[in-house]
Phi, psi and omega in degrees: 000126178291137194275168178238172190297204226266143178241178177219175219259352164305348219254333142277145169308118165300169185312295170338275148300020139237349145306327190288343151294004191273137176233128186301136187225133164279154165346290206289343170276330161314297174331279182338268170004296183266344148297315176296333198228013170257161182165163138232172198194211220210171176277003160281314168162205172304148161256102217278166157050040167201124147347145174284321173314304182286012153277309151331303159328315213249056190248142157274169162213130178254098183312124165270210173273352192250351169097004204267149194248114187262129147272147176242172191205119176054060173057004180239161191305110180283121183226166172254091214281118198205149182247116172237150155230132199288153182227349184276162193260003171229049147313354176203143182246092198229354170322141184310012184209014160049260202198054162275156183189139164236140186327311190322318201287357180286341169250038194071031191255352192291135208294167161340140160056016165237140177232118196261121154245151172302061227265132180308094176196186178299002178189138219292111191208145174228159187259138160242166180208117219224149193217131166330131149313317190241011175242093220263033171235344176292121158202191190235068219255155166204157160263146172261156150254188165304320206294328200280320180309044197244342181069025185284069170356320179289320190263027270189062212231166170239104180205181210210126166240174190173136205266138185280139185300327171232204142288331199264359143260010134311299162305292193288356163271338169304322190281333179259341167274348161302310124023275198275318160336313173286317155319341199246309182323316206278356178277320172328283201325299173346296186262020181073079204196145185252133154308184178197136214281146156296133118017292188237075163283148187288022170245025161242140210285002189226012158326079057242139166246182179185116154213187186231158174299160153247345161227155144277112179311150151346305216287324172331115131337083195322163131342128163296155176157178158232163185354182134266155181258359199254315199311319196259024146279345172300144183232058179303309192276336159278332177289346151273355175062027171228126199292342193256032150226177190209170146308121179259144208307179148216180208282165199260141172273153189195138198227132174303140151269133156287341150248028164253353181096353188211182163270153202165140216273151140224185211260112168336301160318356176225017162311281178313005180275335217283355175112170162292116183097336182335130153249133221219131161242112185261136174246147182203156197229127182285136171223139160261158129233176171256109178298197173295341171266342190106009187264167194262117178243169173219158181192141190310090174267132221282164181227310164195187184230122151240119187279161184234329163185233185195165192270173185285192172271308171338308180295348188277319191297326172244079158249052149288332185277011184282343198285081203227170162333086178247142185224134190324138167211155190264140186235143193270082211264139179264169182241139184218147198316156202230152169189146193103009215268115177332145176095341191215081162333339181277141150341178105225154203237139177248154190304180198199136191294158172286158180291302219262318180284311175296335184279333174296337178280318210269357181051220200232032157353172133254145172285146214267122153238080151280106197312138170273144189294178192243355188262145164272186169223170144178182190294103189263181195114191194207045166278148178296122155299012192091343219261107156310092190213143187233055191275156183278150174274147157228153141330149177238146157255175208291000000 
């Protein structure tokens, strides 16, 4: 996907429109849906008539500049395509600062339109909650851990979680995470170095997960991705005081219109608006790193999202009822510029679902102009994107 200059916020779709594009999908446009677009491939497209192990098999692993270990597969960034719908309600961790917290803020140290609360319960978790300057219905929840009060850069993140849509992209994502999991071990062993068991494993409640950094060190290559329209009221980067970071893109939204036929953006910061059941295709790239001990941990970074419709209701009420076939396909996908990938300098490009394939999940639906609810969501854990950044932690003021 290609990234675009600096955006603003005319240049997305509003909440409106893009609810006014959600179209109800059956059982069976889902099905269509995850046959075409769960996989895994290359920014050339799927990799077809192989296992997730015999893809894996034939994969490198590559340090990127941020130090993060990409896998490749024929010299390209190996990634994972899987049609999910988030149902948890702290499905996206997408405020314009993600999930920063300085210790001040467990007493009331947190600036205008941010709130750290405690929530009671066996093991130490807070809720934040962040709120628009110029939208009095926006706002951003996330969870915290401890790990997140370091005032840290490193701990500074963006991410997205979603239940795989059906079963059988359920299987096939267990299967492909086994894959790269079995992959990153036998490379730990390589270099002498212990894994640490993964995290967002399919026994885990936020199965599927994915993120990304929100700073970057100078030196770092962003994301692909485009500008944030929200970041540049933030006064994040000055209140850590450290001149050797920037902002890193964020993934780019993307929603079909079915009737122009194409595709056409919406703002990462209002994804959670779009309700309960949104159906999603998500793309991610596995990156490994070496924590502060030296264990090899990985973890999905997210690259980007389309949404594609919404579940009927019924289906929501019975999802039981996914347990369907699925069989490999190829998809005849156009290509449009890529950028940004740690590691790699050259442009590169990933397919875009086709017209003729998204109109087969999505048929001829009618479109949900359902009002969007005003609460957000978003992802909780507290895991490293990796980024070697030493910035001194600070305090915000009110």
């Amino acid at each position: 996907m290609a990234s675009s200059p600096p955006s603003s916020a005319d240049l997305l779709l509003s909440l409106n429109a893009a609810l006014s594009l959600l179209r109800t999908l059956s059982d069976d446009k889902i099905k269509a849906l995850v046959d075409g677009s769960t996989f895994l491939g290359t920014s050339d497209g799927a990799i077809t008539s192989k296992s997730p192990s015999a893809i894996l098999a034939e994969t490198s692993v590559r340090v990127a500049l941020d130090k993060t270990r990409v896998l490749t597969h024929n010299n390209k960034t190996l990634e994972f395509s899987v049609v999910i719908s988030p149902r948890s309600t702290w499905a996206f961790n997408n405020g314009p600062e993600g999930n920063y917290a300085h210790v001040s803020w467990k007493t009331g140290g947190a600036p205008k339109g941010v709130t750290v609360d405690s929530n009671v319960g066996s093991y130490e978790v807070w809720t934040k909650t962040s709120r628009s300057a110029t939208d009095l219905e926006l706002f951003w929840r996330t969870q915290l851990w401890p790990g997140n009060f370091t005032g840290s850069p490193r701990q500074v993140e963006m991410a997205m979680s979603g239940q795989p849509a059906t079963q059988d992209a359920f299987d096939f994502a267990k299967s492909a995470h086994a894959a790269i999991d079995g992959r990153f071990e036998a490379y730990a062993k390589e270099i002498g170095v212990i894994k640490r068991a993964s995290s967002n494993g399919p026994t885990s409640t936020m199965f599927i997960s994915a993120r990304r950094s929100v700073l970057l060190p100078s030196a770092i290559p962003l994301d692909e991705g485009r500008t944030s329209e929200l970041q540049s009221t933030s006064t994040l980067l000055k209140d850590l005081g450290n001149i050797d970071l920037k902002w890193n893109r964020v993934p780019i939204v993307k929603i079909y219109d079915f009737r122009a036929r194409d595709f056409k953006e919406m703002s990462w910061h209002e994804v959670h608006r779009l309700g309960p059941g949104v159906v999603i295709t998500a793309t991610a790239a596995p990156h490994a790193f070496l924590n502060g001990k030296k264990e090899l941990i990985w973890e999905f970074r997210l690259l980007e999202l389309t949404v594609v419709g919404k579940k009927a209701e019924d289906i929501l009420a019975s999802p039981a009822k996914f347990s369907v076939k699925r069989r490999a396909a190829v998809l005849d996908l156009s290509d449009s510029d890529d950028e940004g990938r740690p590691g790699d300098g050259s442009p590169s490009k990933r397919p875009r679902g086709t017209v003729a394939a998204t109109d087969a999940a999505a048929g001829s639906g009618s479109a949900s102009n359902a009002a969007a609810g005003s609460g957000s969501a978003a992802s909780s854990g507290s895991g490293s994107a990796g980024v070697a950044a030493g910035a001194a932690a600070s305090g915000r003021s009110k």
